[in-house]
C-alpha positions in Angstrom: 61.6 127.3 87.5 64.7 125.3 87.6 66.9 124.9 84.7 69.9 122.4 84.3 69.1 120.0 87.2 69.0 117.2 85.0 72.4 117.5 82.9 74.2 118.6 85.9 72.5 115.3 88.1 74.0 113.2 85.0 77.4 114.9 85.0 77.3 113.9 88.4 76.4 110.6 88.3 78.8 110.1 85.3 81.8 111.7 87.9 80.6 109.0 90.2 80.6 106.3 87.9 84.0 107.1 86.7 85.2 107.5 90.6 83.4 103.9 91.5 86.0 101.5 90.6 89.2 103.5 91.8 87.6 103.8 95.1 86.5 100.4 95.6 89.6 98.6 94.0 92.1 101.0 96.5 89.3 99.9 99.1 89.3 96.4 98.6 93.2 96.1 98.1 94.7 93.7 98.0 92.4 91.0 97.4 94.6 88.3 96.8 98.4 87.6 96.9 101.3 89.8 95.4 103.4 89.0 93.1 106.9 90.8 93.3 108.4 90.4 90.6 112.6 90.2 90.5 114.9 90.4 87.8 117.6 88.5 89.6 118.2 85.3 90.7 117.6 84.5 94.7 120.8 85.4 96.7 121.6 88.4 95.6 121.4 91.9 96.7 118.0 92.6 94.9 116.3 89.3 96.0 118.1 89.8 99.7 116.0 93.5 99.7 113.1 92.2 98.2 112.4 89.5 100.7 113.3 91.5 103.6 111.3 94.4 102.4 108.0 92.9 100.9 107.4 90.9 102.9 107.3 93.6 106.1 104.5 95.4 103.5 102.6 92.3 103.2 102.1 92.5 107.2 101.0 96.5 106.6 98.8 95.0 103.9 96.5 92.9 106.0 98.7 89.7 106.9 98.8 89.7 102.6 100.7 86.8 100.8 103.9 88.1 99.1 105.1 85.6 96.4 108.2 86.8 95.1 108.8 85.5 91.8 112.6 85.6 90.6 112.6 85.8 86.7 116.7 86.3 85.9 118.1 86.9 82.7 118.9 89.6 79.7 120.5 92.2 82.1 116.9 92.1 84.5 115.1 93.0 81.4 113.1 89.8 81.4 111.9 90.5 84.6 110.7 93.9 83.9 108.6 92.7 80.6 107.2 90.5 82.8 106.1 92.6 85.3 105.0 95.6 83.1 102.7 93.1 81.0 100.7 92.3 83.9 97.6 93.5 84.9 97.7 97.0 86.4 95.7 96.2 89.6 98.2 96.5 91.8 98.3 92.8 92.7 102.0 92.2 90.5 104.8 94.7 91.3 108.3 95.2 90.3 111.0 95.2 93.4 113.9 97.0 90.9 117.1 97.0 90.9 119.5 100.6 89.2 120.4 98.1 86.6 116.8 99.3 85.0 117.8 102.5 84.0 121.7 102.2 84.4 121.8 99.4 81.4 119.4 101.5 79.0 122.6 102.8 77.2 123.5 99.3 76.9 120.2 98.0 75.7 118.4 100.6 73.9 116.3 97.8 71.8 114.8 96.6 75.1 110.8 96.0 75.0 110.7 97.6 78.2 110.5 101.3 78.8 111.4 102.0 82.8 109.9 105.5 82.3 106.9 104.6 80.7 106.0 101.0 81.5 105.9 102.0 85.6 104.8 103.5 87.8 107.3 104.4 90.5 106.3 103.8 93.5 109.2 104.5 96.2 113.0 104.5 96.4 113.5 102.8 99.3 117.4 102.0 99.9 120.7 103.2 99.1 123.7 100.3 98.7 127.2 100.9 98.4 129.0 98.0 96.9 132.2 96.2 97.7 135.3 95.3 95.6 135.9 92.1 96.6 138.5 89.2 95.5 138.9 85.5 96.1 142.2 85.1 98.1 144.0 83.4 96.0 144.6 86.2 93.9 147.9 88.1 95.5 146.7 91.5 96.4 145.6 92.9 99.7 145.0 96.9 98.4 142.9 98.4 95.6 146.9 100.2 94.4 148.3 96.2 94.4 145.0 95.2 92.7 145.7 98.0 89.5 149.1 96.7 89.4 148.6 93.3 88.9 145.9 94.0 86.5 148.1 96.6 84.1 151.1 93.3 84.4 148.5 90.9 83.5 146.3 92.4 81.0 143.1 90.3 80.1 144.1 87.7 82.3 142.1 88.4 85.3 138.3 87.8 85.2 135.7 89.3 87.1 131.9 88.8 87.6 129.0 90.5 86.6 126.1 89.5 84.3 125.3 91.9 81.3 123.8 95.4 82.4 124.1 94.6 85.7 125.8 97.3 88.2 128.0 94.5 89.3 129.0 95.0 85.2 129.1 98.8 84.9 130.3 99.5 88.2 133.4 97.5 87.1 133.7 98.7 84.0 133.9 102.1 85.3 136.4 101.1 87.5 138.8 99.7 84.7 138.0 102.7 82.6 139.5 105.0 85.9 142.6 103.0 86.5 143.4 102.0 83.1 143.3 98.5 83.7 142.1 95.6 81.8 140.2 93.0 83.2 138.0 89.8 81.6 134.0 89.9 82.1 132.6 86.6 83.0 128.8 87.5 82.0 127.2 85.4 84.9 123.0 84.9 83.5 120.8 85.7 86.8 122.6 89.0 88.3 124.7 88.8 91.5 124.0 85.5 93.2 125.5 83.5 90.2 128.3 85.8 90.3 129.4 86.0 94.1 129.5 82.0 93.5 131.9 82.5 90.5 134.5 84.9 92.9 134.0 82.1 96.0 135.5 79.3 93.6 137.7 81.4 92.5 136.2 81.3 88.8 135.9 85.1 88.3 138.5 86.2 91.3 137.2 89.9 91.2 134.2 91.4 91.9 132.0 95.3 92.6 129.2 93.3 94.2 126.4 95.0 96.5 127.7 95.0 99.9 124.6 92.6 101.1 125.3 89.7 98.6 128.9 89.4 99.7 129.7 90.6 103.5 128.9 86.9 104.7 131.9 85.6 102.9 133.9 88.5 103.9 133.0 88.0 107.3 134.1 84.5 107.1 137.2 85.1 105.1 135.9 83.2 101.8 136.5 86.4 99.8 138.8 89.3 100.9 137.2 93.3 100.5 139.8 95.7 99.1 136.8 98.8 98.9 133.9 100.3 99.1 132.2 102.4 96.8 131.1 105.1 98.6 133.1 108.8 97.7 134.4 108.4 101.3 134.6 105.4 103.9 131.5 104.2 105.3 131.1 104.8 109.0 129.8 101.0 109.5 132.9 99.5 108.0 135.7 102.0 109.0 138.3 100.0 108.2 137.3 99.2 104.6 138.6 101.9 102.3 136.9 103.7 99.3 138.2 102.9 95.8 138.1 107.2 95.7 141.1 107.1 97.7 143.2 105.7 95.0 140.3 106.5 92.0 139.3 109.8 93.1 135.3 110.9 92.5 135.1 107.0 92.0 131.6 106.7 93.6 128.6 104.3 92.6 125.3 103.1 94.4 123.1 100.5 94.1 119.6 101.2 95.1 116.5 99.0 95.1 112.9 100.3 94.9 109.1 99.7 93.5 107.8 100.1 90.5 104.1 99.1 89.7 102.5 98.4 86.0 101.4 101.6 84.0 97.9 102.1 84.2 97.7 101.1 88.1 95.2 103.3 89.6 96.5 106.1 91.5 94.8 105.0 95.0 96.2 101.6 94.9 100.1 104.0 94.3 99.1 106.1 97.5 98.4 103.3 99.2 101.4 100.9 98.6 103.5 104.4 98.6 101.9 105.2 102.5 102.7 101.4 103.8 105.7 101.5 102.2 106.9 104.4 104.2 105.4 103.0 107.4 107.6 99.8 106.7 110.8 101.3 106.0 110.4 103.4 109.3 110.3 99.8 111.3 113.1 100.2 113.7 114.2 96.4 113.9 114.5 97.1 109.7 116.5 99.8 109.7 118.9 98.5 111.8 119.3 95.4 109.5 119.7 97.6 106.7 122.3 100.0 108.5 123.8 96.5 109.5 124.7 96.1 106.1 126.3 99.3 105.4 123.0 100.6 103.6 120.9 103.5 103.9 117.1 103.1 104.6 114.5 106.0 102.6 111.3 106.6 101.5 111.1 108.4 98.4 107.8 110.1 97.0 107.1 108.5 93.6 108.2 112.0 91.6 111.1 111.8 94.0 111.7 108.0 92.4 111.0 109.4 88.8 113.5 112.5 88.9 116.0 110.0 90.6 115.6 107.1 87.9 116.0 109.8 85.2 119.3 111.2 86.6 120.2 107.7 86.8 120.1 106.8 83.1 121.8 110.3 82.2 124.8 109.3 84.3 125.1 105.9 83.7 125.0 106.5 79.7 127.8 108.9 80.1 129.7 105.7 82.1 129.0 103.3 79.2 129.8 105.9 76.6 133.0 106.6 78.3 134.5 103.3 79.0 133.2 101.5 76.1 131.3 99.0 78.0 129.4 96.5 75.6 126.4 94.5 76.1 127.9 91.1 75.3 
């Protein structure tokens, strides 16, 4: 005689149930367009990376539609409610920005939770930024640019919406050389921005090297530094802030962050295209073209990162006083 065969064929057939809709939603994903959510206006650095980068997945993801959908304001935190609200099917996804965990000092009322409203997905690139000015303004050298702001205190502005890394990375700075500088809080992130340092509104700028190398290139805005501890290989002749701020150093980074909740097939699978696209040679070289540095992070890899992230950037604000407004 057998004994159990019918509680263990329920146990399985309750495992199976369970199993059933994971499998078949990773199976038939996607099943219609995605929704990439950004937290910045179109034009800068995040929305540059989104476009490039989503769009390459969408081709991974069965010729997939890709709507990115910019939603800027309140330091990219209106973005991120936005996208962590929505339906954990994999179908909307956040394209994030370091602001998301480098503000959280800044913001500690948000309704948003990076660590526990996502999913990480994968860090995908590393960007230095630029210290740029308009040039009308009389310096040529990050030394000249200290000492016209220590003669002129308060009487320079630069850009950088709320939260923003345009914001902290210059606040930082001013903290280091003991300068003071004006914030112009541009709403939307660094597009809105970059145009208030090209009319000369907000004449200086820590903007991600994407956003602004056009108008270097075409001399409508002049680049004193780079961010990087040391001088990137790509732009040799563009010096880091470190060299007259040493252990200056700050990163943007851009990377994908899906709803809590989304299953963890549909993860493995935008995690496994994800890593296909950013291996895409013709991508890469854009990205190096830029100064940038291309990666593929595993989403525990993203977590750790993120959390390192706020811990430093909290120290930062702590340290320099920054405010949110």
């Amino acid at each position: 005689m057998r004994y159990g065969t019918g509680r263990s064929s329920l146990a399985l057939f309750g495992m199976l149930c369970a199993m059933g809709p994971a499998i078949s939603a990773a199976q038939g994903y996607p099943s219609k367009p995605i929704r990439v959510v950004v937290a910045f206006a179109p034009g800068g650095g995040t929305d540059v990376y989104a476009r490039l980068i989503m769009n390459r997945l969408g081709e991974r993801l069965g010729n997939a539609r890709i709507l990115i959908d910019n939603r800027s304001g309140g330091g990219g935190y209106i973005g991120a409610e936005i996208a962590a609200k929505a339906p954990p099917d994999g179908h909307t996804l956040f394209f994030t920005a370091a602001n998301i965990v480098m503000s959280l000092k800044l913001y500690p009322q948000q309704p948003v939770d990076p660590m526990k409203d996502f999913r990480p997905v994968s860090l995908l690139v590393k960007e230095p930024s630029l210290l740029v000015v308009h040039p009308s303004l009389p310096v040529k050298t990050v030394k000249e640019l200290i000492a016209l702001g220590r003669a002129n205190p308060g009487k320079i502005n630069y850009g950088g919406g709320h939260g923003t890394s345009s914001h902290l990375n210059t606040e930082l700075f001013k903290y280091m050389a003991k300068v003071s500088f004006t914030q112009v809080p541009y709403a939307g992130g660094t597009g809105p921005a970059v145009i208030g340092a090209l009319i000369g509104e907000a004449p200086v700028m820590i903007s991600p090297i994407s956003a602004v190398m056009p108008h270097v290139n075409n001399k409508r805005l002049r680049a004193l530094a780079i961010t990087l501890p040391e001088r990137s290989a790509a732009l040799p002749d563009i010096p880091a802030i470190a060299e007259n701020l040493p252990g200056y150093a700050a990163f943007q980074w851009y990377g994908v962050l899906a709803p809590a909740g989304t299953p963890q097939e549909i993860i493995g699978r935008l995690h496994e295209e994800l890593g296909r696209v950013m291996q895409l040679q013709d991508l890469r070289s854009r990205i190096a073209g830029e100064g940038s540095i291309s990666m593929s992070s595993t989403p525990q890899e993203f977590t750790a990162h993120m959390r390192e992230e706020a811990v430093k950037w909290a120290k930062v604000v702590e340290v320099s006083g920054a405010k949110p407004n």
